[in-house]
C-alpha positions in Angstrom: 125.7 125.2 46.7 127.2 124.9 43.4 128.9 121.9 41.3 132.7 122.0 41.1 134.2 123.0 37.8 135.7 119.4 37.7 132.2 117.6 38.3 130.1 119.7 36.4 132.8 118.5 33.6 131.9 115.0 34.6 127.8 116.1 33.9 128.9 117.2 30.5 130.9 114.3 29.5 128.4 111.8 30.9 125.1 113.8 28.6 127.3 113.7 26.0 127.8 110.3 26.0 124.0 110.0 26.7 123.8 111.6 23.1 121.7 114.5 24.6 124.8 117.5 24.0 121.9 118.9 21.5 119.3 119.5 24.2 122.0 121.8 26.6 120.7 125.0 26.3 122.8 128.2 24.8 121.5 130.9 26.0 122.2 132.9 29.1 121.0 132.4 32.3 118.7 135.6 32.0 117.2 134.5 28.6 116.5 131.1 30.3 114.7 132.4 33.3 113.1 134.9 30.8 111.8 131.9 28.5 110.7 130.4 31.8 108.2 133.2 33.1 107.0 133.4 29.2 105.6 129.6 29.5 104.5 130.2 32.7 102.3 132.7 31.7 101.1 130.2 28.9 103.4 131.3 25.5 104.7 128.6 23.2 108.0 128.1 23.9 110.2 127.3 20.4 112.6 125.4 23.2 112.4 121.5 23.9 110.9 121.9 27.2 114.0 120.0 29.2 117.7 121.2 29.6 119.6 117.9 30.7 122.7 119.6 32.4 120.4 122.1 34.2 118.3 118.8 35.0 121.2 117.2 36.6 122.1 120.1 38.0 118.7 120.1 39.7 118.5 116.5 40.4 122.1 116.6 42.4 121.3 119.5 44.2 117.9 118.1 45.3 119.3 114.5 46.2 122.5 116.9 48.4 119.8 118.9 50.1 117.9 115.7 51.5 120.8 114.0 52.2 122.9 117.0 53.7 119.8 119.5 54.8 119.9 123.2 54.2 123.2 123.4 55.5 124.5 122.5 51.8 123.0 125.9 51.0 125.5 127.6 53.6 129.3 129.0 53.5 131.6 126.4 53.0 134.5 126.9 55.1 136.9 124.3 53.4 140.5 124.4 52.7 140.2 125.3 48.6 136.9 125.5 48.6 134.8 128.1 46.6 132.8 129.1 49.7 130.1 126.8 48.1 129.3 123.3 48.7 129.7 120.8 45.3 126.7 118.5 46.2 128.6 115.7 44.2 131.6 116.5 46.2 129.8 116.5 49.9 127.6 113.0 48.9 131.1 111.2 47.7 132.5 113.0 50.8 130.0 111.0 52.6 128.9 107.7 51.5 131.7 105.3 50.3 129.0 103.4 48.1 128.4 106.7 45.8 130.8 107.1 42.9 130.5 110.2 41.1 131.3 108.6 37.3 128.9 105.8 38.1 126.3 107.6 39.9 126.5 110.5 36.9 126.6 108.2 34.0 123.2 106.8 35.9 121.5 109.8 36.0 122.4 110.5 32.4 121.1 107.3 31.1 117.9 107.6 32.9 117.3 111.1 31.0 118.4 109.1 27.6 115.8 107.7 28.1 112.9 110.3 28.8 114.3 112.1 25.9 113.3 109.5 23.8 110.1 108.4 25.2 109.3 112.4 24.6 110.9 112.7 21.7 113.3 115.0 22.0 116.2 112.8 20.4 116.1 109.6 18.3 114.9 106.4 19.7 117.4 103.6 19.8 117.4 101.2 16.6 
């Protein structure tokens, strides 16, 4: 399973609109599991402790997986396809009611707003 280049454009655009483009970590996908295992074991990580696009990448894939089961984690055999599922693809695919923009933007806000509570970005004047 893996978020289609265009929707994982519509993540981006929708955290940066949620103002949190300065959380998104930089680094490479070893250095972030690496930082991972280190506050695991209990080191201070120099890091705000939330990524929001690897968030929403997590929350998607969570709310696909109960919706669609572990087949979401199999080949997809689709015309175009990548061989992977795009869990915002399959969930539009599937209920008429969810619209990616909307249900994205959503999600976004709702981390907006953690963010702040934690202080990871300025609270709203």
């Amino acid at each position: 399973m893996r978020i289609c280049k265009p929707h994982w454009d519509v993540c981006k655009a929708a955290i940066e609109k949620a103002g949190l483009s300065s959380l998104i970590s930089e680094d490479t996908p070893k250095k972030q599991i690496e930082e991972a295992v280190a506050v695991s074991e209990g080191k201070p990580s120099e890091k705000p402790p939330f990524d929001p696009l690897m968030s929403m990448n997590n929350h998607w894939w969570s709310v696909s997986l109960e919706a669609g089961g572990l087949a979401m984690m199999g080949h997809n055999p689709a015309e175009g396809s990548d061989g992977h599922f795009c869990p915002l693809c399959e969930l539009a695919a599937h209920y008429k009611e969810f619209i990616v923009e909307k249900q994205v933007a959503s999600i976004a806000d709702q981390m907006a707003q953690y963010a702040r509570d934690q202080k990871l970005i300025p609270g709203v004047q």
